[in-house]
C-alpha positions as a Markdown table, in Angstrom:
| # | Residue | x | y | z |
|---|---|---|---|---|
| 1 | Unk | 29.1 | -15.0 | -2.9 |
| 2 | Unk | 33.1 | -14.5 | -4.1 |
| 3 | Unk | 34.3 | -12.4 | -1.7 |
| 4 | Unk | 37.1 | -11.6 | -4.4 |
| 5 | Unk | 34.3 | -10.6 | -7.0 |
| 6 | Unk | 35.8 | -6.9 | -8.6 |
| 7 | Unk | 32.0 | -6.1 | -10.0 |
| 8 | Unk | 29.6 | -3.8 | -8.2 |
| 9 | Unk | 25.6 | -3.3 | -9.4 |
| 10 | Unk | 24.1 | -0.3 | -9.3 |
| 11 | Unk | 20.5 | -0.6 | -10.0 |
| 12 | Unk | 17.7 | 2.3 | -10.4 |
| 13 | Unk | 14.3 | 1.9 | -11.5 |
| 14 | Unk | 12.3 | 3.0 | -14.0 |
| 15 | Unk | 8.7 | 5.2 | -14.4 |
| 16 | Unk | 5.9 | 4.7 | -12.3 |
| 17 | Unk | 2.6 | 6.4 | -11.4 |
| 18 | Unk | 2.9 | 9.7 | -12.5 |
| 19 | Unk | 7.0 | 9.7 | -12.9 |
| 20 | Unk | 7.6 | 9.2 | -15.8 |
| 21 | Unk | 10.9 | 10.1 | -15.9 |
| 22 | Unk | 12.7 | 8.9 | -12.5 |
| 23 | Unk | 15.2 | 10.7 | -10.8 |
| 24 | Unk | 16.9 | 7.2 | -9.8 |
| 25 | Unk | 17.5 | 5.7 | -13.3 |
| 26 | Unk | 18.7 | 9.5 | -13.9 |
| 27 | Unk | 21.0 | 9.4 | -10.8 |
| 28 | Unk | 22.4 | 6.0 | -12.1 |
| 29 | Unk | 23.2 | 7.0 | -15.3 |
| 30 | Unk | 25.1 | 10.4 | -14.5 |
| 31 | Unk | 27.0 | 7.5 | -12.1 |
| 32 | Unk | 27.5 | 5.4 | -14.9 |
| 33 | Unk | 29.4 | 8.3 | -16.4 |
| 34 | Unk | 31.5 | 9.1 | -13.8 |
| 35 | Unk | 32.5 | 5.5 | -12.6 |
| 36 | Unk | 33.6 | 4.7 | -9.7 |
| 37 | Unk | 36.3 | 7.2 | -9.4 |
| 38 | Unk | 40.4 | 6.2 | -10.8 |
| 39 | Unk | 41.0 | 4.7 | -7.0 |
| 40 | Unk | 38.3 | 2.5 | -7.4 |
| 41 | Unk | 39.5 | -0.8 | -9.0 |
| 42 | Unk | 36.4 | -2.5 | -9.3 |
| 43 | Unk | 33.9 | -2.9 | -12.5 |
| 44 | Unk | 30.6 | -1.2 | -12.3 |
| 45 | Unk | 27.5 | -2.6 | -14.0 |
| 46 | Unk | 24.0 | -0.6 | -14.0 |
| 47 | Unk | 21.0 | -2.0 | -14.1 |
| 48 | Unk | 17.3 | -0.4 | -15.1 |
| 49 | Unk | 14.7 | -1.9 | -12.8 |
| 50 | Unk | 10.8 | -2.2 | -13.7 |
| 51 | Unk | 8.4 | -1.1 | -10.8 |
| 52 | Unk | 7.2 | -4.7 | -10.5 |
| 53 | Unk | 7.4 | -7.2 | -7.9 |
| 54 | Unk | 7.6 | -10.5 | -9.7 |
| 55 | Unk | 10.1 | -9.3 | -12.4 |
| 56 | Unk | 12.4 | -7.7 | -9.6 |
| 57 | Unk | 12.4 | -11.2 | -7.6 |
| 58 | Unk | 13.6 | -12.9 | -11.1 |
| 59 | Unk | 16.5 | -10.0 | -11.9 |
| 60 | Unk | 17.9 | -9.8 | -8.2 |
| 61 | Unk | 18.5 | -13.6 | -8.3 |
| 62 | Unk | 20.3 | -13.0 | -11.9 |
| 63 | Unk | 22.4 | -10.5 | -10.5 |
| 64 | Unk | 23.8 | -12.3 | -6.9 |
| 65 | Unk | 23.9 | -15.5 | -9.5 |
| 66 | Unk | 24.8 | -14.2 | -12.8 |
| 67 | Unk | 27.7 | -10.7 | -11.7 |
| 68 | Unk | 28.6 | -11.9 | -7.9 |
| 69 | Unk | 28.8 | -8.7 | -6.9 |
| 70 | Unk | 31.3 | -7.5 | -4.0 |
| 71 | Unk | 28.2 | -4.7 | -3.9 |
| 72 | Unk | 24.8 | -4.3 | -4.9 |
| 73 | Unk | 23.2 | -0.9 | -4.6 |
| 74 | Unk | 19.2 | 0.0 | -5.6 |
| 75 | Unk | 18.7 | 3.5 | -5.5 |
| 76 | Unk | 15.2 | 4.4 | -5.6 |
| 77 | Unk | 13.1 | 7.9 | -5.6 |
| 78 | Unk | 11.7 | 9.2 | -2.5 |
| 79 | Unk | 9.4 | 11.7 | -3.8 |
| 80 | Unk | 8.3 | 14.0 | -1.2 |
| 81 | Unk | 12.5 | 14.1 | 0.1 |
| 82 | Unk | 14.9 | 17.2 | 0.1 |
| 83 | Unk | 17.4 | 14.8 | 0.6 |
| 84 | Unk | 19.8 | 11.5 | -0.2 |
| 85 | Unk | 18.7 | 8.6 | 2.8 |
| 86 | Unk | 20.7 | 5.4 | 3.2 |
| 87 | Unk | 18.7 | 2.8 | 3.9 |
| 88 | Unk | 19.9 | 0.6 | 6.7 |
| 89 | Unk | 17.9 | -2.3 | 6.2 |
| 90 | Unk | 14.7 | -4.2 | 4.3 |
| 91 | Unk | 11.3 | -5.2 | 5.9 |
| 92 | Unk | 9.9 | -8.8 | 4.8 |
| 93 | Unk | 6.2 | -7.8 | 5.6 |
| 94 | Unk | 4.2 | -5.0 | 4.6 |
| 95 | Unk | 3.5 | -5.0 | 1.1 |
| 96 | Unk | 0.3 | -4.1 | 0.3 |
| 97 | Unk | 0.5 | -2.0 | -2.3 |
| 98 | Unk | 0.0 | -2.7 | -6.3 |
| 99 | Unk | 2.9 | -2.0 | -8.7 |
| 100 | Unk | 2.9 | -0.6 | -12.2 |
| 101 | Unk | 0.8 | -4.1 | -12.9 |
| 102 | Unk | -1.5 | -3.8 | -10.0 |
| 103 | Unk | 0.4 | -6.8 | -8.3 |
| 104 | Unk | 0.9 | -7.2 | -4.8 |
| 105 | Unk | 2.9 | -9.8 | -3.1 |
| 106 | Unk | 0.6 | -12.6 | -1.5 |
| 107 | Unk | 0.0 | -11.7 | 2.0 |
| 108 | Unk | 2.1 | -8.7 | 1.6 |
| 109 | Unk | 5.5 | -10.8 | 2.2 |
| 110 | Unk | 8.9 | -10.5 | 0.6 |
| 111 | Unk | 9.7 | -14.0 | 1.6 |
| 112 | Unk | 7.4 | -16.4 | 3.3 |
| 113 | Unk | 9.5 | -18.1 | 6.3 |
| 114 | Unk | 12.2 | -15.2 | 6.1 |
| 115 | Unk | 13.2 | -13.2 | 8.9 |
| 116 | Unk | 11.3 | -9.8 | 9.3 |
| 117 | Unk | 14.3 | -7.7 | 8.9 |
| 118 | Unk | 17.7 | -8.0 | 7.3 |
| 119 | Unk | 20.0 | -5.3 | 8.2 |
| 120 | Unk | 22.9 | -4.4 | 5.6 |
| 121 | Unk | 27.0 | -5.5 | 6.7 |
| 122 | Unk | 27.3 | -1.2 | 6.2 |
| 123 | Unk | 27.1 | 0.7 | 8.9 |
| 124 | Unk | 25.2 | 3.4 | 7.4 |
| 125 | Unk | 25.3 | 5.9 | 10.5 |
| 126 | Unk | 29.2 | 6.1 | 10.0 |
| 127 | Unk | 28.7 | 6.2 | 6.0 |
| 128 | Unk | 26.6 | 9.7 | 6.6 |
| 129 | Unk | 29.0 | 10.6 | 9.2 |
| 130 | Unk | 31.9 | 10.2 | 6.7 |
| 131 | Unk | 30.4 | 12.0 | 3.9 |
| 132 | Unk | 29.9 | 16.0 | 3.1 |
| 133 | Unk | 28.8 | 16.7 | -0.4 |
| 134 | Unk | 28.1 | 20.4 | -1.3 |
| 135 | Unk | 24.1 | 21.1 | -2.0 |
| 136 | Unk | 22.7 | 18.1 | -0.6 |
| 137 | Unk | 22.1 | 16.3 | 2.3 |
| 138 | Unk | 22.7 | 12.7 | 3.4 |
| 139 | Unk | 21.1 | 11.1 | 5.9 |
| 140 | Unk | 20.5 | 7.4 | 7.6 |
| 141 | Unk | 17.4 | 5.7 | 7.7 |
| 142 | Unk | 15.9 | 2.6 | 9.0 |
| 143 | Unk | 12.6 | 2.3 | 7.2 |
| 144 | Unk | 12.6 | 2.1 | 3.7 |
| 145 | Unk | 8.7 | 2.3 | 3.1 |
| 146 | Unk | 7.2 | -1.3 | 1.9 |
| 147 | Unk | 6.7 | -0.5 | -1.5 |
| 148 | Unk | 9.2 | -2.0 | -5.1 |
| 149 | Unk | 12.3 | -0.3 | -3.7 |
| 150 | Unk | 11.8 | -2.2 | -0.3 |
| 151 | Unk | 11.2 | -5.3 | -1.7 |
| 152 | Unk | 14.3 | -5.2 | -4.2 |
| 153 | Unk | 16.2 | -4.1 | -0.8 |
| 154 | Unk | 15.4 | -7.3 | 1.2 |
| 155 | Unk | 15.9 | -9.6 | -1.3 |
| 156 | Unk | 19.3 | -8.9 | -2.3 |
| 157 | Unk | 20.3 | -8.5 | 0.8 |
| 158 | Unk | 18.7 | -12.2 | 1.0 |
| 159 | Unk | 20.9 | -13.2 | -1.8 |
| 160 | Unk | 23.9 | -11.2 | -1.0 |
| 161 | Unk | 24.1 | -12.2 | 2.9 |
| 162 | Unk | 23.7 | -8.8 | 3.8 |
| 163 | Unk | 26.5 | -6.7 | 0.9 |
| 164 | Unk | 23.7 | -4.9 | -0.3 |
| 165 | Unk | 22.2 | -1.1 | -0.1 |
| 166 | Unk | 19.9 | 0.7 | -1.2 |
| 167 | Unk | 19.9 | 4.5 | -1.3 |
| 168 | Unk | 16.8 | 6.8 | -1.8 |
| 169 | Unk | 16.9 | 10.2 | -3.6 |
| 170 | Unk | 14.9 | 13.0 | -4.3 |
| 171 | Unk | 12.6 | 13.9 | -7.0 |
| 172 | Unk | 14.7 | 15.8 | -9.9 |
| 173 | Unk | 14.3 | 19.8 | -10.0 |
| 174 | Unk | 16.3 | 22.6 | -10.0 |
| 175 | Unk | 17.9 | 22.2 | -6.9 |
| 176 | Unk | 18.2 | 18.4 | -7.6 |
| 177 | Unk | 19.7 | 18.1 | -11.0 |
| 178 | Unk | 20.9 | 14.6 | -12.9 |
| 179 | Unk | 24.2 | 16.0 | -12.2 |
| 180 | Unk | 24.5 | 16.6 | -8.4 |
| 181 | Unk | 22.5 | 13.1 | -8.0 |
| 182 | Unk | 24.8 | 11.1 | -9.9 |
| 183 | Unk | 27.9 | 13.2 | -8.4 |
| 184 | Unk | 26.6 | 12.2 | -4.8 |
| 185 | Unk | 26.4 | 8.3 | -5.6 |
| 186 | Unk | 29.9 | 8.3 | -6.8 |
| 187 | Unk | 31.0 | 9.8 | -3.3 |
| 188 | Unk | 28.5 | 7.8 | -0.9 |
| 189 | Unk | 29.4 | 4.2 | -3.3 |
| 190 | Unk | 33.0 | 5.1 | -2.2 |
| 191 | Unk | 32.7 | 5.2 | 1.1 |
| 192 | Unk | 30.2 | 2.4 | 1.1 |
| 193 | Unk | 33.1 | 0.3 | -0.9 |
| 194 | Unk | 35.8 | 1.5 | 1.9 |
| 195 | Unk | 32.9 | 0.3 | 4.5 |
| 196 | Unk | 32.3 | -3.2 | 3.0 |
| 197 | Unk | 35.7 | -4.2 | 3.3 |
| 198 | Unk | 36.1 | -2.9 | 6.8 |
| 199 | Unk | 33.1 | -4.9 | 7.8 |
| 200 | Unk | 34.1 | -7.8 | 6.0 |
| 201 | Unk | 37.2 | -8.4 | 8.5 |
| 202 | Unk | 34.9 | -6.9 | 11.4 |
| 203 | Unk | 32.2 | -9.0 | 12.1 |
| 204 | Unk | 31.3 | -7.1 | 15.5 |
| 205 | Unk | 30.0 | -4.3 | 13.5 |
| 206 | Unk | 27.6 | -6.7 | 11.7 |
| 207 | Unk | 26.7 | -7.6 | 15.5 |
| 208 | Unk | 25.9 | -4.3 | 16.4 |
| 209 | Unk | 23.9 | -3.3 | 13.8 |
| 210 | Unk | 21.3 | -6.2 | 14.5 |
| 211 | Unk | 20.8 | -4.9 | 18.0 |
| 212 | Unk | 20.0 | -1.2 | 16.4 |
| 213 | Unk | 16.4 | 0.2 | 16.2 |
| 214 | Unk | 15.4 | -0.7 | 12.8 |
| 215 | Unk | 12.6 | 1.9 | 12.6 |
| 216 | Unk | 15.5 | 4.9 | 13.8 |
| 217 | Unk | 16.0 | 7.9 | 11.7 |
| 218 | Unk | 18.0 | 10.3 | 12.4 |
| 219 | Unk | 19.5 | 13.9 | 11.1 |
| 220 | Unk | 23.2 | 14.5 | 10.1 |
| 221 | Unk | 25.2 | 17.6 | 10.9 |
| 222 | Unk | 23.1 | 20.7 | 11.1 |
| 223 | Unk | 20.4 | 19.4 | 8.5 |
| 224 | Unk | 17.1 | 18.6 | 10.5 |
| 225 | Unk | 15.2 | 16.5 | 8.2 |
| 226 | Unk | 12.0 | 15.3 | 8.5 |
| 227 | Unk | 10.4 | 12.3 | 6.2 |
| 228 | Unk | 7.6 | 10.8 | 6.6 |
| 229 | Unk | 6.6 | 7.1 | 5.9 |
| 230 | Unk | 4.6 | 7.6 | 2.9 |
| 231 | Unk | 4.7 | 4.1 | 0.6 |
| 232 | Unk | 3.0 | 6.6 | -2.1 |
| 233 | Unk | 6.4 | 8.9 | -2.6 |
| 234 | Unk | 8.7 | 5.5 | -2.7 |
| 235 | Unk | 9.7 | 3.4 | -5.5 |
C-alpha cells in the first residue's frame, strides 16, 4: 500500500432482507456531502456494496489495488442498535449464513489458511474516547457478527495490512435520521484519520491491540449499551 496515498474509501452496502432502504448507503451518502471536513486534505471516494459474498471479495481487491487507499472504511447497519459501534477487528471463520443470493462462504471461512483474527492499526477504544457527538452514541466493539459486513471487514483489512475499519450504525428512524448518521461519520473518519497517522509512526500501539480481547465490548461515557450478537440484525 502507498503510505503517501491522499484517497480514503468509504463504503456502505445496499438492501437486504427486508431493508430495503439501508441506513448505511444513507449514512454514506449524507458523508459524501459533507466531505471530509476543509482540514481534511485527502480525496474521498464512496462506494455502494451488494450484500454478497463473492462480489464483495472481487470489489475489496479493486479498491486496495485500483484507489490505494490511506483508509478504507465499510460501514454497515446493525439493526437492532441504538447506537454508532467501531469495530475493532474481523473474524475469518464463522460464516454460515446465506446472502442476498443464498451464498455462503465454503466452510464458513473468509480466507482459507488466514489468521482467525485481524485487528485494525486504529485503536478504536481511544477513537470512542475522543469523540462526543450530540444525539448519538459511539461505542467500541470487538465482534462484528459473521455475516457480509464481517466479511468485507477481514478482507480489507487483509489487503490493506490492517488501515481498514468498519463502523456499524443503526437502523434509520426518527431519532436516527440520514442527517445525524452522515454528520457522525464525518466526525468519527476524522479522528480515525488523526489515529492512522499516529499509529503509522507508533507500531507499539499495533502491538497492543493484538494482545486485546477480541470478543470485548464495552460502553463509553455514561451510555450503557447493550448489543447482542445477532448475525440476523448485521449487514
Amino acid at each position: 500500500m502507498d503510505s503517501q496515498s491522499s484517497c480514503v474509501v468509504v463504503t456502505g452496502f445496499g438492501p437486504f432482507r427486508q431493508h430495503l432502504v439501508n441506513s448505511s448507503w444513507e449514512a454514506v451518502k449524507e458523508l459524501s456531502k459533507l466531505g471530509l471536513g476543509s482540514d481534511v486534505e485527502m480525496e474521498l471516494q464512496t462506494l455502494q456494496l451488494p450484500v454478497d459474498y463473492r462480489e464483495v471479495k472481487q470489489s475489496i481487491t479493486r479498491i486496495w489495488k485500483d484507489f490505494q487507499p490511506k483508509l478504507a472504511v465499510h460501514v454497515g447497519v446493525d439493526t437492532s442498535a441504538k447506537a454508532i459501534f467501531l469495530e475493532q477487528c474481523g473474524k475469518n471463520h464463522g460464516y454460515q449464513d446465506g446472502d442476498l443470493r443464498g451464498f455462503r462462504p465454503e466452510g464458513g471461512v473468509c480466507l482459507p489458511g488466514g489468521p482467525e483474527v485481524i485487528m485494525s492499526r486504529i485503536n478504536m477504544k481511544k477513537v470512542c474516547k475522543q469523540i462526543a457527538i450530540k444525539d448519538v452514541a459511539v461505542a467500541f466493539s470487538g465482534d462484528a457478527g459473521r455475516y457480509v459486513c464481517d466479511y468485507t471487514y477481514y478482507l480489507s483489512l487483509h489487503h490493506g495490512n490492517g488501515h481498514a475499519a468498519l463502523i456499524h450504525v443503526p437502523p434509520l428512524s426518527h431519532w436516527f435520521p440520514a442527517s445525524l448518521l452522515g454528520k457522525a461519520l464525518q466526525v468519527i473518519l476524522q479522528e480515525m484519520l488523526e489515529a492512522s497517522g499516529k499509529a503509522q509512526a507508533q507500531s507499539q500501539d499495533y502491538r497492543e491491540l493484538s494482545r486485546t480481547d477480541s470478543t470485548q465490548r464495552e460502553p463509553v461515557g455514561e451510555c450503557l449499551l447493550q448489543r447482542k450478537i445477532n448475525v440476523q440484525s448485521y449487514v
